[in-house]
N, C-alpha and C positions, 0 to 999 in steps of 0.2 A: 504494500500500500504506500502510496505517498504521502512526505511529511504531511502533508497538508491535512489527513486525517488526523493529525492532534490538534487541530482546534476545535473540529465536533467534539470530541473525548473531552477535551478542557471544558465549552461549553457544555453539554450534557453534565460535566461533574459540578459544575457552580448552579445548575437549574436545579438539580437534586439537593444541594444543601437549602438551598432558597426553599424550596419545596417544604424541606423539613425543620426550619428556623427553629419555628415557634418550638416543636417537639427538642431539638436540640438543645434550646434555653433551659427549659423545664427539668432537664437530666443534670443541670451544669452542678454539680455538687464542689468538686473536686478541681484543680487547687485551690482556689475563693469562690464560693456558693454567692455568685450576684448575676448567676442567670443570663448569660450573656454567649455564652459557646457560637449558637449557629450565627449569633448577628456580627460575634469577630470571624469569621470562616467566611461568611457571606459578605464580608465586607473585601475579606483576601482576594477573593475569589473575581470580585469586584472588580481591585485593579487587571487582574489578566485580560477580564473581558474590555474592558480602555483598553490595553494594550494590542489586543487583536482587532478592535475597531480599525484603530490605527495602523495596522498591519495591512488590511482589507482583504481584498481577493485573490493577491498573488502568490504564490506557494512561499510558504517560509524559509529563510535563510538561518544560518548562524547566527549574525546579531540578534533577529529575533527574538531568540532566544535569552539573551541577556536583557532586552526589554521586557519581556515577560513577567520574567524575576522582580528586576526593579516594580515592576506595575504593583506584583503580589507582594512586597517585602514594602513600598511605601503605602500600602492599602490596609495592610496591616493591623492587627491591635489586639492587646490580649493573649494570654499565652495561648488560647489556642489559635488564634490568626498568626501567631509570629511562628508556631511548631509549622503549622499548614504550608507556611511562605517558606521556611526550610526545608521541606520536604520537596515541593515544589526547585528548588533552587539545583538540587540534586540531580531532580528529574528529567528538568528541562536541560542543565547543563550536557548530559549525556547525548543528548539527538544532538547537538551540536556539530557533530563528527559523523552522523548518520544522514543517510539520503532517502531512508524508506522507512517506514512502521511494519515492523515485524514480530513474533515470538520472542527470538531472540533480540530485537532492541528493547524492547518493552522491558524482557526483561532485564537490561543493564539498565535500564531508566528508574527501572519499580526498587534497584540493587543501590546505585546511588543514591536515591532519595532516602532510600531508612540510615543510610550513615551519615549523607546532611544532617536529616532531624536528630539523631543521634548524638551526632558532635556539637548541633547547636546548646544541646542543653547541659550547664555543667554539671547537673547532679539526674541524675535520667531516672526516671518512677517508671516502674512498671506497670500492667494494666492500665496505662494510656492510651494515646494514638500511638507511642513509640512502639510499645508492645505489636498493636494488631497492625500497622503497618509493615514491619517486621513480618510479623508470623506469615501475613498473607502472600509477599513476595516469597518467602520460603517454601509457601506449600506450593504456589505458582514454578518455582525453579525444582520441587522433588517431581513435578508432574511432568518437566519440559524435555522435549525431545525433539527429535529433526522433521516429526511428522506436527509439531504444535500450530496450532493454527493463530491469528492473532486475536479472536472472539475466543477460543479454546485457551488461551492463556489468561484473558481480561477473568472469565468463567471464574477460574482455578483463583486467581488473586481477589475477586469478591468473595466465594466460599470459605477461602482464608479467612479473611478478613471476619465476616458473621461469624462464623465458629471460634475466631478469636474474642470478638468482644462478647460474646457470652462468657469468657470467664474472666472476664476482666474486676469481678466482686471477690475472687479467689485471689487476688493480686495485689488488691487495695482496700486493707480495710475500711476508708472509711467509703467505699460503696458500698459493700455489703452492709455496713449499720445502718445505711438510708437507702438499701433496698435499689440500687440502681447500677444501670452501667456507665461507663466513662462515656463523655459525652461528645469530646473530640474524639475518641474512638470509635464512635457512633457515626460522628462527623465526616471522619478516614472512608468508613463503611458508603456512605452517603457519595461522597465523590467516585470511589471507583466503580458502584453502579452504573452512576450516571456518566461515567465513561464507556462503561459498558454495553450500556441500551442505547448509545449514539452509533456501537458498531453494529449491533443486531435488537435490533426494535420489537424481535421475538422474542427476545429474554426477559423473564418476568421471575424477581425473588419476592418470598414472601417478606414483608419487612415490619410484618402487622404484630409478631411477638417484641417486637422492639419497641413496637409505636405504643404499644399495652404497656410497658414498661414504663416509657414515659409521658403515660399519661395517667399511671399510678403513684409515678413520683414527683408529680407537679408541685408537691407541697412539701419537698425537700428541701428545695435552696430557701425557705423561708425558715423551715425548719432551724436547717445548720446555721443560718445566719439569728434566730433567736436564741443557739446555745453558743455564738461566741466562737466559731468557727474561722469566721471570717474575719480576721485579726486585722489585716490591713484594710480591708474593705476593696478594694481594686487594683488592677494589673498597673503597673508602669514600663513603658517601652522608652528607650533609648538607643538611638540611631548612630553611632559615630561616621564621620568622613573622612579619610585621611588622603592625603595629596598622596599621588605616586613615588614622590622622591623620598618620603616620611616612612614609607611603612617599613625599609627595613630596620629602624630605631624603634617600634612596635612591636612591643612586649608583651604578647596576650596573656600568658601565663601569668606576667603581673598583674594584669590589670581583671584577671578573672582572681586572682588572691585579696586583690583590694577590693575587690566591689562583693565579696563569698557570702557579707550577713544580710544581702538584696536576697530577696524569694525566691526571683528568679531571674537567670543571666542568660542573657540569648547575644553572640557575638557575629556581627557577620564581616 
């Protein structure tokens, strides 16, 4: 297939979060319960779609690709809009170097993105999106072979993914105390559907045990936030820019030791 098939996929994955905001909000327990999950994802999500307006109709290049990024990485907000736009960063970086959508791009695409989102975050929780991100590419690469098709790998990486975030309460306690699953995980979930059903419009998951979930747990993030949960009350992002001629005096390592008693540190 031609690049050009990652922008249905891209869009298809930002219509499915959009789709499922509202349910996403309602699951947000976990790291600060203020109910915000799908409107940072959908806000990420956001910029890509700017950025392919702006692209328009002609097949994608490399740069592209670095537009993208930027689109999702200043579109941002909340740790799960800033895990999303890392994962993203990964993904896109890979086609880079590619001329086609195939089994095998996809899958270095679906392989770099879990070590972006990986590496962005300096203390990594499991039963996240890191986790079912993760799992889902893994189950996608134990299924992949020379006969994979590229709908037959999307398949294998969304089944990952649901059967990953079903156990995402075993992983973090404090979902299983509020009864819910991770909801950027959910989120994760949400995207590569709708990358999914942009390649085959036959494909149809049930996603109705999920939607029951979070429609049980609506009265969680009020919950957690009247036991004191929510200590800071909200996410803080910080962007740095450094000139080109700078960054080999750019000490990450310092500067992820200085900033260590922040909640949470996302570098790019």
């Amino acid at each position: 297939m031609e690049l050009s098939v990652l922008k249905k996929m891209l869009i298809g994955g930002a219509k499915k979060i959009l789709d499922n905001k509202q349910q996403l909000n309602e699951m947000n327990v976990f790291p600060i319960p203020d109910g915000d999950t799908g409107t940072n994802m959908d806000k990420t999500m956001s910029g890509v779609l700017q950025a392919l307006a702006e692209i328009g109709d002609r097949e994608l290049e490399s740069a592209d690709f670095d537009k993208l990024y930027t689109g999702a990485l200043m579109s941002s907000q909340g740790n799960s809009g800033v895990i999303l736009s890392q994962w993203l960063k990964g993904f896109l970086k890979a086609f880079k170097d590619f001329d086609e959508v195939n089994a095998g791009t996809l899958y270095a695409g679906f392989l770099s993105g879990t070590e972006s989102a990986y590496n962005s975050v300096a203390e990594p929780v499991e039963g996240t999106f890191l986790t079912v991100c993760r799992e889902a590419q893994e189950n996608a690469e134990d299924n992949l072979d020379e006969d994979t098709t590229t709908e037959q790998f999307m398949k294998d990486v969304v089944e990952g993914a649901a059967e990953s975030l079903k156990h995402t309460p075993e992983l973090l306690p404090v979902l299983k105390e509020y009864n819910v699953l991770d909801s950027g995980a959910m989120g994760f979930v949400c995207l590569v559907t709708g990358m999914l059903e942009a390649l085959d419009e036959s494909f149809d998951i049930d996603l109705s045990e999920f939607e029951s979930v979070a429609n049980a747990s609506a009265g969680a993030v009020s919950a957690a936030m009247g036991e004191g949960l929510a200590e800071f009350g909200y996410c803080t992002e910080m962007i740095v820019q450094i000139d080109d001629d700078k960054l080999t005096s750019f000490d990450e390592t310092l500067v992820r030791s200085d900033m260590r008693d922040l909640r949470s540190i996302y570098i790019h």
